[in-house]
C-alpha positions, 0 to 999 in steps of 0.5 A: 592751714592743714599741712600735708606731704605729697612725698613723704617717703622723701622728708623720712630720707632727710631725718634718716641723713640728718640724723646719721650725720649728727651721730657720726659727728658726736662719735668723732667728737667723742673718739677724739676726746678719748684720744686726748687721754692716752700719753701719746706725743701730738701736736697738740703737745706743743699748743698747750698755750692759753691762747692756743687751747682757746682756738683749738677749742674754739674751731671744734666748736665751730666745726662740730655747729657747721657739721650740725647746721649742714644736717638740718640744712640737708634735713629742710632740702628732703622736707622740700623735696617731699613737697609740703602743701596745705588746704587753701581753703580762700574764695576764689573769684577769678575765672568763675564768671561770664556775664552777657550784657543785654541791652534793648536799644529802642529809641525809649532805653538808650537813655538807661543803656548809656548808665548801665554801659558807663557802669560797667566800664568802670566794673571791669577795672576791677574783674580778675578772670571775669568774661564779658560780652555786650549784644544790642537788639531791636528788631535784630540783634547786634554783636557789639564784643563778643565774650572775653576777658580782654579789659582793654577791648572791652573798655576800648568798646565801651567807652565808644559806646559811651561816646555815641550815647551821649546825646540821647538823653531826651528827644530834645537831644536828639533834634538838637544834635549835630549832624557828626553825631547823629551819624555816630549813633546811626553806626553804633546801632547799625543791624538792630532794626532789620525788620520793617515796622517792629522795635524792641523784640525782646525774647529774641534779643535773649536769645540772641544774647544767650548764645554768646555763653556756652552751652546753648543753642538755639532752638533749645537748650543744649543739655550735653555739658551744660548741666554743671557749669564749671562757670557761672552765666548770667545775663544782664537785660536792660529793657523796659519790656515794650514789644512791638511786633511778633517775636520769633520767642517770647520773653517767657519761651527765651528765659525757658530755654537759658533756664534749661541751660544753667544762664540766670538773667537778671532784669533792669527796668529800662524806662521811666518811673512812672511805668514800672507798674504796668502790666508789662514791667509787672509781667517782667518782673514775674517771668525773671524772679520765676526763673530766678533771677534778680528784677531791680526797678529805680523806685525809691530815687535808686540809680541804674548805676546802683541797681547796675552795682546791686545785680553784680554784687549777688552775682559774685557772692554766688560766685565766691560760695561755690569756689572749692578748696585746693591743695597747693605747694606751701614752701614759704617757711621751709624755703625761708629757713633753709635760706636762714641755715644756709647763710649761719653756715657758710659764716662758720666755714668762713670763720673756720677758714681763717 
């Protein structure tokens, strides 16, 4: 840590009074023994005791160290009014982010959306700072919370989301499921299948997702103030990249335009193993390492929730390099040994008092 001064003016005050009462202290002391030479009467005529020229020279001592601790102790006050600092070159995380989660809710990827959602719940436990949103989409797009650092709320929503997902696992689950539950699922993905005849729009669900995050609007990107984020965005987009029906936007024309406005979107295949070498997770993968995000698969046995992990551990060391270094207050020790000085010299003036 490099020590600075934010008033320095303040802390050479300090040396100057503490100085002044050091000398002013030594002459007295100096003068009084001088005094002692000249064959004058004084009180001290009558304490020529053993026991009484001890006390005597034991309260100048004590006096002559009470007087020289209230200096330092005055010179530790101007140093802290002078305001030390220091660079406070740490990484800091909190504040830095925001992070979409964008989850393609097709009858295909609810199985895959539960995992991401259950591992996000257990994430937020640990985000200082980070905001969080979560937008379903289909043929429409769905708010479900918009962005925010309330980890109450978001837990609160994704647990509800845990909840209604929960028997979606196969298509077998879903004939066997109760009727209370069907309808849960029903509420949860209500206002994602507006349109008649067409499922898993998936450019226009970046958009929509998008658009949660400052800095964009739709139609294009707004480059006023989005030039240099002062956070990091990124959407999280879990899909498995199956289009049926005409899109407003492409998935190429979509990642364009968060291209355009500084929000990287990460890619998590959402469908079975066998598929991920179709042409169109293929084509995925292609348009999000483009535009320079992350394309994570479960090939090799990897879990979503470790693919889920993955995706959030680049994201905040990216987050952690960009942090800057600060100048901060640095009190502690000259707090701590103003305390220390305080302390010896009000047991001095204790002791001088008895």
């Amino acid at each position: 840590m490099q020590l600075s001064w934010q008033t320095p003016w303040a802390a050479l005050v300090g040396v100057m009074v503490a100085s002044a009462i050091i000398v002013l202290t030594i002459a007295f002391a100096c003068k009084h023994d001088t005094d002692n030479t000249m064959q004058v009467f004084s009180l001290s005529d009558d304490l020529r005791t053993e026991r009484a020229a001890k006390l005597l020279r034991q309260w100048r001592i004590l006096s002559r160290t009470a007087a020289a601790l209230m200096a330092v102790a005055l010179l530790l006050t101007f140093a802290l009014i002078a305001r030390p600092m220091s660079v406070d070159q740490g990484e800091e995380r909190a504040g830095k982010r925001d992070i979409v989660l964008c989850l393609d809710v097709s009858g295909s990827t609810l199985p895959y959306d539960r995992e991401v959602i259950n591992t996000y719940r257990d994430l937020v436990s640990h985000f200082q700072g980070e905001r969080i949103g979560m937008s379903i989409f289909n043929s429409t797009s769905r708010t479900v919370f918009p962005l925010t650092d309330d980890y109450e709320l978001v837990s609160h929503q994704l647990d509800l989301a845990s909840k209604a997902l929960s028997g979606v696992q196969s298509q077998d689950d879903i004939d066997k499921m109760s009727e209370e539950d069907y309808q849960r699922i029903s509420d949860w993905l209500e206002g994602t299948q507006n349109r008649k005849d067409t499922t898993s729009l998936i450019g226009d669900g970046v958009i929509s997702c998008a658009a949660m995050l400052p800095g964009f609007t739709y139609g294009s990107a707004n480059t006023t103030g989005s030039t240099e984020r002062t956070r990091a965005a990124s959407i999280v987009l879990a899909t498995d990249n199956v289009v049926s029906g005409k899109p407003v936007y492409t998935l190429k024309q979509a990642l364009d335009l968060t291209s355009q406005a500084h929000i990287t979107v990460d890619g998590l295949f959402s469908g079975p193993v066998e598929s991920e070498k179709d042409d169109t997770t293929t084509n995925m993968r292609e348009l999000i390492e483009a535009h320079h995000g992350t394309f994570l698969t479960q090939s090799g046995g990897t879990s979503v929730n470790e693919l889920v992990r993955d995706i959030n551990t680049r994201r905040t060391k990216e987050s952690e390099t960009a942090s800057k270094a600060s100048m901060v207050d640095d009190p502690a020790w000259w707090v701590l040994a103003l305390a220390v000085i305080v302390t010896a010299w009000l047991l001095i003036v204790w002791r001088l008092k008895r």
